[in-house]
One Martini backbone bead per residue (centre of mass of N, CA, C, O) as a GRO file, in nm:
protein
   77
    1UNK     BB    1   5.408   3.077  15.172
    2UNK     BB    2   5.637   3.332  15.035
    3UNK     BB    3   5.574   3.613  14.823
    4UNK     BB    4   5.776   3.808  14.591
    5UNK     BB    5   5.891   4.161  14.478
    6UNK     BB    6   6.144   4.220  14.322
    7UNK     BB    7   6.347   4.504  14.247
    8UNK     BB    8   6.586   4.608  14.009
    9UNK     BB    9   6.908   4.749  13.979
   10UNK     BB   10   7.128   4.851  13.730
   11UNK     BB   11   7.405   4.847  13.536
   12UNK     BB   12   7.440   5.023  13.252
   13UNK     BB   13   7.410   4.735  13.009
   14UNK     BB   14   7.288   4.471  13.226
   15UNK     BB   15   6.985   4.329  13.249
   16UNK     BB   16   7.002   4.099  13.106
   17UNK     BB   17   7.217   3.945  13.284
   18UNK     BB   18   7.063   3.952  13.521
   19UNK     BB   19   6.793   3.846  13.456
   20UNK     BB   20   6.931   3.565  13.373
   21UNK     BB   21   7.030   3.533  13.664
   22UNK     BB   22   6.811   3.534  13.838
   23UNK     BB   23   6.606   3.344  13.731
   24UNK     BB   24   6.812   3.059  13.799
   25UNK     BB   25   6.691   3.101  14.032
   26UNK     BB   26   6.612   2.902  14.342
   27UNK     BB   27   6.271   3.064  14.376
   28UNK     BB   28   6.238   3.177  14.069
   29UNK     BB   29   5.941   3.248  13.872
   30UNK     BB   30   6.061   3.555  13.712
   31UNK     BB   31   6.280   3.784  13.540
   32UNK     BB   32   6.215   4.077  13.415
   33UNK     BB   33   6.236   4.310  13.167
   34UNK     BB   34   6.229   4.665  13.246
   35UNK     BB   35   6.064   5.006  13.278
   36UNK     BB   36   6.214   5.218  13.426
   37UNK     BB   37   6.365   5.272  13.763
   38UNK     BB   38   6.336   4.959  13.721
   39UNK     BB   39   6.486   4.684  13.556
   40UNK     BB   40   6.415   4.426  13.735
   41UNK     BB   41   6.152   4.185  13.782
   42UNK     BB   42   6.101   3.949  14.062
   43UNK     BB   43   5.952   3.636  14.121
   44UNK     BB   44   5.887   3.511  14.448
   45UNK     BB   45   5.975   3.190  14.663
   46UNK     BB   46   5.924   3.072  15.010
   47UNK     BB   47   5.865   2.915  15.296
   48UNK     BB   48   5.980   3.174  15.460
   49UNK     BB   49   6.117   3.485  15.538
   50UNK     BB   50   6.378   3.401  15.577
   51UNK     BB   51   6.433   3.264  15.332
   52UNK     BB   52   6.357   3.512  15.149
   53UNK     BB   53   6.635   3.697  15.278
   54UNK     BB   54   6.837   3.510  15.174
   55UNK     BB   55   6.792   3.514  14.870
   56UNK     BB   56   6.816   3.834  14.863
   57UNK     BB   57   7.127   3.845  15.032
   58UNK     BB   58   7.295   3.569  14.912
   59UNK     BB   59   7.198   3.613  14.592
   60UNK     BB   60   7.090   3.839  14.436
   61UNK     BB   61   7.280   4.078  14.548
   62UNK     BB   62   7.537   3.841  14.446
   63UNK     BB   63   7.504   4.001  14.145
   64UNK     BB   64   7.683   4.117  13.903
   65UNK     BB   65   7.517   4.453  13.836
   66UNK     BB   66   7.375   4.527  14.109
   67UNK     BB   67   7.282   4.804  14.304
   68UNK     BB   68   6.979   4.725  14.381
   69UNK     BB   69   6.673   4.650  14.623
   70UNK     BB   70   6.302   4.588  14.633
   71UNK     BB   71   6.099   4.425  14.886
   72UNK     BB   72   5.779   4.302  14.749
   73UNK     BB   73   5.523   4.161  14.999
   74UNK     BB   74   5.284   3.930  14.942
   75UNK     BB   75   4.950   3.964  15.105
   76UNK     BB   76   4.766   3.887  14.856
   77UNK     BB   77   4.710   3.593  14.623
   0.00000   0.00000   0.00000
C-alpha cells in the first residue's frame, strides 16, 4: 500500500468544488480545504506507485478547477 498527501491549487473561488470533486474520487481517503500556498490537501492510497501515478494524472488533474498538484508520498506511516 503506497499513500500520499497530494497539495493541489485552484482556480480562485473554486476550492470548495475541488475538494468536494477530488473527496468522490476513489482512493482519496479525504480532501480537504486548506489556507496557504496550496487550496486543497487530499491523503490518498493505492496498491502501488504506478497506481498512484495514474490515480493522481488521470483523475485528480483532470478536474476542472485545478491549476496544480504536488505529490508528497508518506515514507514512514
Amino acid at each position: 500500500m503506497v499513500q500520499a498527501y497530494i497539495l493541489i491549487q485552484s482556480e480562485v473561488g473554486k476550492s470548495s468544488q475541488v475538494s468536494e470533486s477530488v473527496g468522490a474520487i476513489d482512493g482519496v481517503v479525504k480532501a480537504e480545504e486548506v489556507t496557504g500556498p496550496y487550496d486543497v490537501i487530499a491523503r490518498v492510497e493505492a496498491d502501488n506507485v504506478n497506481e498512484l501515478g495514474q490515480l493522481v494524472i488521470a483523475k485528480i488533474q483532470d478536474i476542472q478547477g485545478i491549476t496544480r498538484t504536488l505529490t508528497c508520498t508518506v515514507v514512514h506511516g
